[in-house]
SERO-4910 file (N, C-alpha, C, O; in steps of 0.05 Angstrom, whole numbers):
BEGIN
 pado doro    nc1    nc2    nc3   cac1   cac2   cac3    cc1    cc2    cc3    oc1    oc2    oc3
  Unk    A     17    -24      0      0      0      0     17     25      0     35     26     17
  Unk    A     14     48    -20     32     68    -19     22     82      2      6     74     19
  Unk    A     31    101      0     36    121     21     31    156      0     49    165    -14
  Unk    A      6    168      3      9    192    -17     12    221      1      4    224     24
  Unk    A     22    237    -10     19    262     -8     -7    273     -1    -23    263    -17
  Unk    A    -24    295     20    -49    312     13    -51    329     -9    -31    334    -22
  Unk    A    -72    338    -15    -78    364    -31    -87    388     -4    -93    387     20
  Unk    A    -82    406    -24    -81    426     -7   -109    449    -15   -117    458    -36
  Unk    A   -116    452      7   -146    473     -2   -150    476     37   -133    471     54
  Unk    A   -179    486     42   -186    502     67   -212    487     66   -225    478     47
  Unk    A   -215    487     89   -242    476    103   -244    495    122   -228    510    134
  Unk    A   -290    491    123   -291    500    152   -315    481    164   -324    461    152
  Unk    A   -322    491    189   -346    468    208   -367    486    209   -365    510    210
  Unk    A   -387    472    209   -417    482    208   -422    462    231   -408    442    234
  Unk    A   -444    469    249   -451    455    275   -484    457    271   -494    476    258
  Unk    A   -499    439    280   -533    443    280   -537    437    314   -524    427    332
  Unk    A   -554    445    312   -562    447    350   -593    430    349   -611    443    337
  Unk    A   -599    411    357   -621    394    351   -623    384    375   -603    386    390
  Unk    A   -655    368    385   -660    346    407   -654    314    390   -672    306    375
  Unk    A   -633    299    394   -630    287    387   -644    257    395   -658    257    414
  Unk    A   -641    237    384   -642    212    389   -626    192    375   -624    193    351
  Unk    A   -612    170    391   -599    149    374   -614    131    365   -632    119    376
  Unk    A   -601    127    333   -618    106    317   -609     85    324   -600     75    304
  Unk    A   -605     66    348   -603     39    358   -626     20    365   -646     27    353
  Unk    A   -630      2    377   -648    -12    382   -659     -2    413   -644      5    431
  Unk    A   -685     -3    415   -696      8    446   -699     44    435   -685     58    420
  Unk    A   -719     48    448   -727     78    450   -705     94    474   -709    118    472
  Unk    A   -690     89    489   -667    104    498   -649    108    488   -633     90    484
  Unk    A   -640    142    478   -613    148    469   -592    135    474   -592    128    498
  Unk    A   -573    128    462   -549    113    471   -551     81    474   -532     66    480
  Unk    A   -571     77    471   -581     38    469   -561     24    460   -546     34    444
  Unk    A   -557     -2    467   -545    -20    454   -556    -26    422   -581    -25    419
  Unk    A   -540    -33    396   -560    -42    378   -556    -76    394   -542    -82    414
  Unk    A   -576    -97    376   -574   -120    378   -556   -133    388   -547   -136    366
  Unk    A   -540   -145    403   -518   -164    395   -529   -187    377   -550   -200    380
  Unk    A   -508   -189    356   -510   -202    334   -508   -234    339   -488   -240    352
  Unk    A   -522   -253    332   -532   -277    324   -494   -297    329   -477   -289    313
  Unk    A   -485   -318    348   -464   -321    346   -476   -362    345   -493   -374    358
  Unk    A   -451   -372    319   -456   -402    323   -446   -412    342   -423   -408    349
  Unk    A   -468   -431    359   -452   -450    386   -428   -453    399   -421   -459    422
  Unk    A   -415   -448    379   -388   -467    380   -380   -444    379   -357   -449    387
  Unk    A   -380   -418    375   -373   -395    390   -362   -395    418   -375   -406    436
  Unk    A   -337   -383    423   -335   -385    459   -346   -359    459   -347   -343    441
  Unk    A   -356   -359    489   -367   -330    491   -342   -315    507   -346   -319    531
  Unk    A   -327   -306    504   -306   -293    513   -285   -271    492   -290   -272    468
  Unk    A   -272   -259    499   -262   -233    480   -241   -255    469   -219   -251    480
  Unk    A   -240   -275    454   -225   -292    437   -218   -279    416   -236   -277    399
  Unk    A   -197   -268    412   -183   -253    391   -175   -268    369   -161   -288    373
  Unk    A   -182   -263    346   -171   -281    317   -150   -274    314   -144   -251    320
  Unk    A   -129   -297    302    -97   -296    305    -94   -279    278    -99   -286    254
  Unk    A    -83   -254    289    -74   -235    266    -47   -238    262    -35   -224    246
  Unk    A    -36   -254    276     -1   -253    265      6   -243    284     -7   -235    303
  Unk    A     54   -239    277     64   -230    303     60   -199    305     65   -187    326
  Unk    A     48   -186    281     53   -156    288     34   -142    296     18   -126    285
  Unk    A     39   -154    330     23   -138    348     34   -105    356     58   -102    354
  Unk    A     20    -84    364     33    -58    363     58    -67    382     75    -74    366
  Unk    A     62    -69    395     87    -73    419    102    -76    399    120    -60    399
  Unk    A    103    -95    375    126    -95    350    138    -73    337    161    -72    330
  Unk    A    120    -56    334    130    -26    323    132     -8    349    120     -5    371
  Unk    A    159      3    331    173     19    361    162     43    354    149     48    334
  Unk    A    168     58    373    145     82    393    116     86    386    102    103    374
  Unk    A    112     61    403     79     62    410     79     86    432     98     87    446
  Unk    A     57    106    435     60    116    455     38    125    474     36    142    492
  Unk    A     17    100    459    -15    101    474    -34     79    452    -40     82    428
  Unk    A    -43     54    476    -58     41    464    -78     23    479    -76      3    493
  Unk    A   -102     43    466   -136     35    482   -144     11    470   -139     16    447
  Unk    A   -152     -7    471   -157    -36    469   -192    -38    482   -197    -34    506
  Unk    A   -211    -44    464   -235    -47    473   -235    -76    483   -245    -85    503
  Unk    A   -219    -89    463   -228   -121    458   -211   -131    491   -217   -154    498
  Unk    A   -191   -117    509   -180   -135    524   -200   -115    544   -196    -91    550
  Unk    A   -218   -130    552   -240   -122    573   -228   -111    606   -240    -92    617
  Unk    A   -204   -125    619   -184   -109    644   -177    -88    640   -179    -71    657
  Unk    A   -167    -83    615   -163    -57    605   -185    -29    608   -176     -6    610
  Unk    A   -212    -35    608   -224    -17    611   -247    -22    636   -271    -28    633
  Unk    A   -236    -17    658   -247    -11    680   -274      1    682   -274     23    672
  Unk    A   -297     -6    692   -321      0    693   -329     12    722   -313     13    741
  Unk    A   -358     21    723   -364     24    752   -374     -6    759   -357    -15    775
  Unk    A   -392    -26    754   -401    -43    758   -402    -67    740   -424    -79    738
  Unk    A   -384    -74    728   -375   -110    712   -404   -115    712   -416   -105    731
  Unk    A   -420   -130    690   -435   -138    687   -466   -132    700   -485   -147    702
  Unk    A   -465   -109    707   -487    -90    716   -494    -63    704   -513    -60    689
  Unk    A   -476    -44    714   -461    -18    702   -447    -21    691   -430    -38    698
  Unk    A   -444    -11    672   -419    -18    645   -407     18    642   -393     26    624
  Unk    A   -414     28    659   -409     54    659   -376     58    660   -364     52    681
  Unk    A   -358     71    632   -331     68    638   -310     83    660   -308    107    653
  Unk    A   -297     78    677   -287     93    709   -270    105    683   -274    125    669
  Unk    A   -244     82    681   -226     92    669   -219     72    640   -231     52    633
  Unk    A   -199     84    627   -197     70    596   -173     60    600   -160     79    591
  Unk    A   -147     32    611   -122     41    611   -102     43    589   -104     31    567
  Unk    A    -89     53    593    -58     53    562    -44     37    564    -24     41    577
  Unk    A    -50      9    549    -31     -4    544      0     -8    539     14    -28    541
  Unk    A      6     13    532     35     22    516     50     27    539     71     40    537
  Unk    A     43     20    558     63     17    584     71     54    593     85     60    612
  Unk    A     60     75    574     63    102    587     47    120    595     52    144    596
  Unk    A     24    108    604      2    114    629    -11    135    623    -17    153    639
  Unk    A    -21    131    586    -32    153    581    -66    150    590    -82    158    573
  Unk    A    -77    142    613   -104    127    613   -125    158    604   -120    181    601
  Unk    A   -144    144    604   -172    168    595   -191    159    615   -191    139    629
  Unk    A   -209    179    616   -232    182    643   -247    199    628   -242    212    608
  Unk    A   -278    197    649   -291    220    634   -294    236    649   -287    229    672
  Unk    A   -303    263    646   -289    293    659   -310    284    684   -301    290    706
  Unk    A   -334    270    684   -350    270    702   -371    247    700   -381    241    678
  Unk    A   -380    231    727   -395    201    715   -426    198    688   -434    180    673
  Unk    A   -433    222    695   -459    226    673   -446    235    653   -461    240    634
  Unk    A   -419    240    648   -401    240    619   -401    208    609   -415    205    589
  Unk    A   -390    184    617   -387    165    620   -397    138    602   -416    123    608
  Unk    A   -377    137    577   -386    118    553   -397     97    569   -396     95    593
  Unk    A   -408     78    551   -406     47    560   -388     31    554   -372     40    538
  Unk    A   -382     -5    567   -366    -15    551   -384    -34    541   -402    -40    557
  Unk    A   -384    -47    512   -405    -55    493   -388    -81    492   -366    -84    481
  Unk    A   -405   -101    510   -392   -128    498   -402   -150    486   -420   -166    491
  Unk    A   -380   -146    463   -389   -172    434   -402   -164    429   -424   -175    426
  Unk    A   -398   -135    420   -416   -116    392   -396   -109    375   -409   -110    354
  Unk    A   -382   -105    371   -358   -105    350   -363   -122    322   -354   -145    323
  Unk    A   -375   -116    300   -368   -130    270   -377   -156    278   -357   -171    278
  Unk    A   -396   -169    285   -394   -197    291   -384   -213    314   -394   -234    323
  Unk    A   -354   -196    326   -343   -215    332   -350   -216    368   -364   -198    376
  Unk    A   -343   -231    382   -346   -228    408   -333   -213    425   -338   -212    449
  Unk    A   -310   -196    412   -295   -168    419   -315   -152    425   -339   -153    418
  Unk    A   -301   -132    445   -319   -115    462   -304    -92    445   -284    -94    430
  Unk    A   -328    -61    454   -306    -42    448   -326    -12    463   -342    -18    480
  Unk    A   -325      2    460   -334     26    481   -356     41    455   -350     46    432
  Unk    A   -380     45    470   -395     53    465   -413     88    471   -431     96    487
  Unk    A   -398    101    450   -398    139    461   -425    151    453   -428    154    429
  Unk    A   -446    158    470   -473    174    467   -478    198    453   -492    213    466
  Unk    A   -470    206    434   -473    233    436   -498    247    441   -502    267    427
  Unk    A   -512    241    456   -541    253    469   -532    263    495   -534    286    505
  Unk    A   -516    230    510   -506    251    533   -476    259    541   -464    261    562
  Unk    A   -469    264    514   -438    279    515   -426    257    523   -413    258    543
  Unk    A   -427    238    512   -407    214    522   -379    210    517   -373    194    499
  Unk    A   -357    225    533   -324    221    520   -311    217    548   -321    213    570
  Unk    A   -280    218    538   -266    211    555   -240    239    546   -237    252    526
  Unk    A   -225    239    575   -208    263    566   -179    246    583   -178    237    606
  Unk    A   -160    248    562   -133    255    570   -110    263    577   -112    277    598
  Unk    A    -84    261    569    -57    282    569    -62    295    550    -85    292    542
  Unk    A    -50    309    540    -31    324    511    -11    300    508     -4    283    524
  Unk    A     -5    308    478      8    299    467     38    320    461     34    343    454
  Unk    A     66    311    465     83    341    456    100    319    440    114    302    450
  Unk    A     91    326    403    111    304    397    122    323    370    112    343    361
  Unk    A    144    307    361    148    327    330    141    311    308    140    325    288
  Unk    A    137    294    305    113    279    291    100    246    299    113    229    310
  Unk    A     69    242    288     58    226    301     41    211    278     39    220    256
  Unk    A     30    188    286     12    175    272    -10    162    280      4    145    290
  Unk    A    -33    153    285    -56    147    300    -71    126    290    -75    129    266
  Unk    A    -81    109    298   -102     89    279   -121     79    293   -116     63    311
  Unk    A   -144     88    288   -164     79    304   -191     68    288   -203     80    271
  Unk    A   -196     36    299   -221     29    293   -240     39    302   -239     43    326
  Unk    A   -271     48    287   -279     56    295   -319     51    273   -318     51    249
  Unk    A   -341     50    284   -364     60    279   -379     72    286   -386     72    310
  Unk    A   -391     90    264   -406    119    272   -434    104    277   -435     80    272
  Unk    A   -448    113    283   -475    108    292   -496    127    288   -498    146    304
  Unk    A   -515    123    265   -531    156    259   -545    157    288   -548    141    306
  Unk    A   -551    184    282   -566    201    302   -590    209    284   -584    217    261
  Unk    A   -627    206    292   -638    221    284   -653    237    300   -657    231    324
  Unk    A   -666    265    286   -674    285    308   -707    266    309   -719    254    292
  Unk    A   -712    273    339   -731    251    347   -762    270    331   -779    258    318
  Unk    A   -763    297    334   -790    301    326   -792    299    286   -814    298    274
  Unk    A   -774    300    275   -782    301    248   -762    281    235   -756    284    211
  Unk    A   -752    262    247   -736    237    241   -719    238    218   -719    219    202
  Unk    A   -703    260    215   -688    269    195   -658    252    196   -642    257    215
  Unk    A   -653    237    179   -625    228    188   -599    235    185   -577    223    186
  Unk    A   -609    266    177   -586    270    158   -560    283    180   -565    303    194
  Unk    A   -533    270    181   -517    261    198   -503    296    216   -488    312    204
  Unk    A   -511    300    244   -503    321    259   -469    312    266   -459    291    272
  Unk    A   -460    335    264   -431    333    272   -427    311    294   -440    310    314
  Unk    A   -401    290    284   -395    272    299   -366    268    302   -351    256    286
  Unk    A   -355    283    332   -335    290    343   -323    271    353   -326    264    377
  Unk    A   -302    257    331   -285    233    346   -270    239    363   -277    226    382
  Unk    A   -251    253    370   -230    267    388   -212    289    379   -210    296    356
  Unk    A   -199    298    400   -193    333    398   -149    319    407   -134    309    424
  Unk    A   -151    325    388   -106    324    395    -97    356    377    -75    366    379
  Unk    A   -118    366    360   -106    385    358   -119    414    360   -124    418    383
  Unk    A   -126    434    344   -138    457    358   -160    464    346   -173    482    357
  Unk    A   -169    452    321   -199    457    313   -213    427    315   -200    408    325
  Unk    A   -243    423    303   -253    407    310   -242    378    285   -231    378    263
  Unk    A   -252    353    304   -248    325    281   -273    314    279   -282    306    300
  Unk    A   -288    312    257   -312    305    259   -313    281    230   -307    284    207
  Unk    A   -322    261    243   -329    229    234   -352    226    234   -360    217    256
  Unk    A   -371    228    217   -353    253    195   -370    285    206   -375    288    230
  Unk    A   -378    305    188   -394    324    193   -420    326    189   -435    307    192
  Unk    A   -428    349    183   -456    344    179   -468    351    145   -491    352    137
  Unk    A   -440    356    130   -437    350    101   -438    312     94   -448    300     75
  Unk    A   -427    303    114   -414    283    112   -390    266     99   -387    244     88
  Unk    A   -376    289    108   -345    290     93   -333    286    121   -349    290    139
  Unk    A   -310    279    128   -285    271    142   -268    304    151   -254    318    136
  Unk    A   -274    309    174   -252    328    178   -231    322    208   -240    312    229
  Unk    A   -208    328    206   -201    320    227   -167    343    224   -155    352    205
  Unk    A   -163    344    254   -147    360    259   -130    351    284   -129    361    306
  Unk    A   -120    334    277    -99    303    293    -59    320    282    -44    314    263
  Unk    A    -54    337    298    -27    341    298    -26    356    290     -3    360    281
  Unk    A    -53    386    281    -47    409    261    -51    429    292    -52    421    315
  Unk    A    -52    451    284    -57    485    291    -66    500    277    -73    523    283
  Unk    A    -68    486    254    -76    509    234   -113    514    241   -130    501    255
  Unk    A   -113    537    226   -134    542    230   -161    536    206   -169    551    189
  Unk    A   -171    508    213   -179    502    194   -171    467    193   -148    458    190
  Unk    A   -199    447    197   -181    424    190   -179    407    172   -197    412    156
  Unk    A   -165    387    164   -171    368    138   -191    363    127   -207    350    142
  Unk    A   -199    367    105   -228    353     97   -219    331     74   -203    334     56
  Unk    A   -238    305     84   -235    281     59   -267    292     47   -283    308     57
  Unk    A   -268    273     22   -289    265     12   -310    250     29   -303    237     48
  Unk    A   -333    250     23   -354    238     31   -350    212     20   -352    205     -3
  Unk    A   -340    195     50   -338    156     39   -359    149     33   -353    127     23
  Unk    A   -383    150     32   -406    146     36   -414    127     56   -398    116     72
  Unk    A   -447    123     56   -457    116     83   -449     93     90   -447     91    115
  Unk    A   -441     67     73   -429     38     70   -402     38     92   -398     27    113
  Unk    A   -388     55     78   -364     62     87   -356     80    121   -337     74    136
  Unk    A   -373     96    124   -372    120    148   -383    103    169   -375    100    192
  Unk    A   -412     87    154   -421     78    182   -433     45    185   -454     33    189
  Unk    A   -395     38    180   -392      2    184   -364      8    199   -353     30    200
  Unk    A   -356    -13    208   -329    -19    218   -303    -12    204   -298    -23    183
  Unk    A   -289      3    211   -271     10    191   -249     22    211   -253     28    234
  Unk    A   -218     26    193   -189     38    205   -191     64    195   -199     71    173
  Unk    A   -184     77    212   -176     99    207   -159    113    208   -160    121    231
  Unk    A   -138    123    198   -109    132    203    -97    155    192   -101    162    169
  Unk    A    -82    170    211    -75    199    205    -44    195    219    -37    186    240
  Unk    A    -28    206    198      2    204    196      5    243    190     -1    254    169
  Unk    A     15    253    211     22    281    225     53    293    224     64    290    246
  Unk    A     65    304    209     89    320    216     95    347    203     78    360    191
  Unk    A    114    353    206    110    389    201    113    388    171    115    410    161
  Unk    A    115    368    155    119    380    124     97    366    107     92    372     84
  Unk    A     78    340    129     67    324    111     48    315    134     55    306    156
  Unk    A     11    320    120    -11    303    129    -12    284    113     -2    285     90
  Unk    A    -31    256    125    -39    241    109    -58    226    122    -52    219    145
  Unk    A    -81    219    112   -103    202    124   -112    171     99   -116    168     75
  Unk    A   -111    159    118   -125    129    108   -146    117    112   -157    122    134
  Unk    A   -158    100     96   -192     90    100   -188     58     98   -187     50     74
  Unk    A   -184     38    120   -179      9    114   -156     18     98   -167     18     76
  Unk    A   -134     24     93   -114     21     78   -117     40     53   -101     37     35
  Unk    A   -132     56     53   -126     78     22   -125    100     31   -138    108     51
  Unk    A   -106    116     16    -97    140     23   -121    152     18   -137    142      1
  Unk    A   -127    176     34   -149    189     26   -140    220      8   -122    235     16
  Unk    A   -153    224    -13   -140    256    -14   -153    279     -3   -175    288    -10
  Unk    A   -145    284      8   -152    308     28   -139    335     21   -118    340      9
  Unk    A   -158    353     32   -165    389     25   -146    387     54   -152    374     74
  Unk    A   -122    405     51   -113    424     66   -111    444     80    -99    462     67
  Unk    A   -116    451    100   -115    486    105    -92    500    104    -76    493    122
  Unk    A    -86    517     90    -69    532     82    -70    565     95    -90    579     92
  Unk    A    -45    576    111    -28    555    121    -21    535    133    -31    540    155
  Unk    A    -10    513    136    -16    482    152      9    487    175     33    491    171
  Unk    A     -3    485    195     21    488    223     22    470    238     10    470    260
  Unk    A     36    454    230     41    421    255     37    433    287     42    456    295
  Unk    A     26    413    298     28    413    335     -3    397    342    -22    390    330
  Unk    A      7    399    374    -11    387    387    -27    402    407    -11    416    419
  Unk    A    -48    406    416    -57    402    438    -51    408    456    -46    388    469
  Unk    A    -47    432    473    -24    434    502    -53    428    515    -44    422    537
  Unk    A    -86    424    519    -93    425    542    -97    398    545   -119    394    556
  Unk    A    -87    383    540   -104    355    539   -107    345    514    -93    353    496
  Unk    A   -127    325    512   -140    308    482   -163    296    492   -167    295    517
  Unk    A   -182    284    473   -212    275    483   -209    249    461   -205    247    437
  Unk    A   -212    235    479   -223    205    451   -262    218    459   -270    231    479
  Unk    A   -277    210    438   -302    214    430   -309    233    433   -332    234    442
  Unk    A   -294    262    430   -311    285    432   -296    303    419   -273    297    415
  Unk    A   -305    329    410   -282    342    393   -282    378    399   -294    383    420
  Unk    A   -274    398    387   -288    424    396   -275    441    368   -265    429    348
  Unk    A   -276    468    370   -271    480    344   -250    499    356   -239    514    341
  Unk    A   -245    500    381   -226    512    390   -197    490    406   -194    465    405
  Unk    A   -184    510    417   -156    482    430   -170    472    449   -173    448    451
  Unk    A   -183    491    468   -187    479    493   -207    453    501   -228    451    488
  Unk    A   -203    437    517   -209    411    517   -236    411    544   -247    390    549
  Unk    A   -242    432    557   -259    432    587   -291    439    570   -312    432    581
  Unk    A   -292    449    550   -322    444    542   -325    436    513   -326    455    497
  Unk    A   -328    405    502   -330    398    469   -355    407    463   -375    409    478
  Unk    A   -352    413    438   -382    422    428   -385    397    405   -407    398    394
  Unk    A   -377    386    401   -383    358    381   -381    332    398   -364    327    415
  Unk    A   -399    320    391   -393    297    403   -400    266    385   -414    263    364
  Unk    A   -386    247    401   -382    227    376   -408    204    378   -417    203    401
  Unk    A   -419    189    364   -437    173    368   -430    144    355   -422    143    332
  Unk    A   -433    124    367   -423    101    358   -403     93    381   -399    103    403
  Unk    A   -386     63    365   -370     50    379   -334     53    374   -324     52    352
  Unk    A   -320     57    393   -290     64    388   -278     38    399   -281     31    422
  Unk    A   -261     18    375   -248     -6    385   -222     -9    394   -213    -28    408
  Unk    A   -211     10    386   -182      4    390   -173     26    382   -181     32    360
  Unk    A   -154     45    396   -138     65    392   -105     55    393    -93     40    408
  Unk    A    -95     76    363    -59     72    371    -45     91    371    -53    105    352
  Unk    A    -22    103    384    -17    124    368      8    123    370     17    123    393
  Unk    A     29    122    345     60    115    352     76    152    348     64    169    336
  Unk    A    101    157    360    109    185    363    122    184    331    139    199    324
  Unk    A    114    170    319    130    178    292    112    169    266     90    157    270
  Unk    A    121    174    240     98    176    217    105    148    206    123    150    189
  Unk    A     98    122    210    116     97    210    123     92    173    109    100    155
  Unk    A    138     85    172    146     72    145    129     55    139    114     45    155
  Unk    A    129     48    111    102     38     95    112      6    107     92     -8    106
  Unk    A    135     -8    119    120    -32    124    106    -32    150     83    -41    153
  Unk    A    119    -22    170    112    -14    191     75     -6    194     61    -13    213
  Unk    A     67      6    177     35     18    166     25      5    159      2      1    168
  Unk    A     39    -12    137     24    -39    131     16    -58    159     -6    -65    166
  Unk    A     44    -63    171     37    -85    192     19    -80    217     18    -98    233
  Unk    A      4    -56    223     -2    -47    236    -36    -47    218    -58    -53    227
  Unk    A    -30    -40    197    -63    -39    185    -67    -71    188    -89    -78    198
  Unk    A    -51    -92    181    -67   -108    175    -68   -124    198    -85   -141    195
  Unk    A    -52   -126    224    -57   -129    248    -88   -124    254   -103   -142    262
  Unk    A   -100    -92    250   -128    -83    260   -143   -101    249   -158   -116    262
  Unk    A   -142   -101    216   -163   -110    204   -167   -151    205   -187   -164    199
  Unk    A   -151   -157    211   -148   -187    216   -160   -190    248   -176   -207    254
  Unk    A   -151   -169    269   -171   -175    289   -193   -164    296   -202   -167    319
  Unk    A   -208   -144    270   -228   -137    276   -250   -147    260   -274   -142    264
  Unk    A   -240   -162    238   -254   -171    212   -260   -150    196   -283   -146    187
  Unk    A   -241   -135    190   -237   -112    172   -230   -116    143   -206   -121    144
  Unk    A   -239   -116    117   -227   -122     94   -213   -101     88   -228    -81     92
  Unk    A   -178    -91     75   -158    -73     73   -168    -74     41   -170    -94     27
  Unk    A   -173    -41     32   -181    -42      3   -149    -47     -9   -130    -41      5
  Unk    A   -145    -57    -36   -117    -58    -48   -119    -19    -64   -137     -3    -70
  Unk    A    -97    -18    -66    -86     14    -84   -101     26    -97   -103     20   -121
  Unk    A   -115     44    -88   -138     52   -104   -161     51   -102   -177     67   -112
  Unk    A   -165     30    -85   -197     27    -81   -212     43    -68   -198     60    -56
  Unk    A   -240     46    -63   -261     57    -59   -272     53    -42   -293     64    -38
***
């Protein structure tokens, strides 16, 4: 899989202010959908499919990694009662954990809703501001990959589905929205500039199924991926690498730096977060994409695809 260059152009965010409702199963915002139909011979446990040796710990400078599927990892108020998340921990052995600013902030953890499989992964409301907040990031360049599904939202009195800003997380100083309410991809993962990336509209197949997502950050060069394809992306011009000094939010996003009030918030399920301190080399990218997609049941499009 190559590795491309962005295009360069300017984006901006449009926000709608609505009474929302999630389109899941059950008349309560934030519902579980179904868990999906599993054969017998299924174990019921977070049984991971053997993706090979290149687990992240293989690629050097990991430097934060959220794991839905290893269930210790994400500490609850009440195991199998309350699924309400305390804390998220960081695997990467540098204690980057996430919390939410307050317990009625507080995702769920969703287990054996993930793509089929019996993998768990965290489940963010955006009805009731459901995120988690952590460190800053101070790096000179970075790369991120996160599985992830959006979950429509419709407004409950005129059942309109057409998709309200959905704020995956904040690492840099305007908003990241998965997608917007164009339904295009913007995200602002390692910039300052004013103004953040915009992709094309993946469409609805694509935005809101199981899928990788990846953003490779340094001061001369953005780049974002979809399951493995480079995306071409609109630029803001001028483009100014950095991070974040107040913090960062997995599932919530804002249009300014500061991280104490998001005004976007994300809806759907977040499986697995990575984020290594450097822009990795294409095998390194490779082994790491197809790590996700082998244990999430992800298909990697080949060069070009759609």
């Amino acid at each position: 899989m190559k590795r491309v260059l962005a295009l360069i152009a300017v984006s901006t965010v449009s926000f709608v202010s609505a009474v929302l409702v999630v389109a899941c199963a059950g008349d309560e915002p934030g519902a579980l959908p179904p868990r999906p139909e599993k054969d017998a011979s299924e174990p019921d446990t977070n049984t991971l499919p053997d993706a090979g040796p290149a687990v992240p710990q293989t690629v050097g400078g990991l430097i934060l990694w959220l794991d839905g599927a290893d269930s210790n990892s994400v500490q609850r108020k009440l195991p199998g009662s309350d699924e309400s998340v305390v804390k998220w921990l960081d695997k990467s052995g540098n204690k980057r954990d996430y919390a939410p600013p307050a317990p009625a902030n507080a995702p769920k953890f969703a287990p054996g809703t993930m793509n089929g499989h019996t993998m768990s992964s965290v489940l963010f409301g955006q009805v009731y501001s459901q995120h988690l907040v952590g460190p800053s990031l101070s790096l000179s360049e970075a790369e991120a990959f996160v599985v992830v599904q959006t979950v429509r939202v419709t407004y409950r009195i005129t059942g309109d589905a057409s998709p309200p800003p959905y704020g995956l997380w904040h690492f840099g100083t305007t908003a990241s929205l998965h997608p917007g309410d164009d339904g295009r991809l913007r995200d602002s993962f390692g910039s300052k500039s004013n103004g953040a990336f915009t992709s094309a509209d993946l469409g609805a197949n694509a935005i809101y199924a199981p899928h990788i997502f990846d953003v490779a950050a340094g001061p001369q060069a953005w780049n974002a991926y979809s399951n493995g394809v480079a995306l071409n992306v609109e630029r803001p011009s001028p483009y100014s690498f950095g991070f974040n000094t107040t913090g960062s939010l997995i599932g919530a996003s804002n249009d300014v730096e500061a991280t104490s009030s998001p005004k976007f918030f994300f809806n759907g399920y977040i499986a697995e977060v990575l984020v290594y301190n450097r822009s990795l080399a294409s095998a390194d990218h490779d082994a790491i994409q197809s790590y996700l997609a082998a244990k999430w049941g992800i298909t990697l499009k080949p060069d070009g695809g759609t």
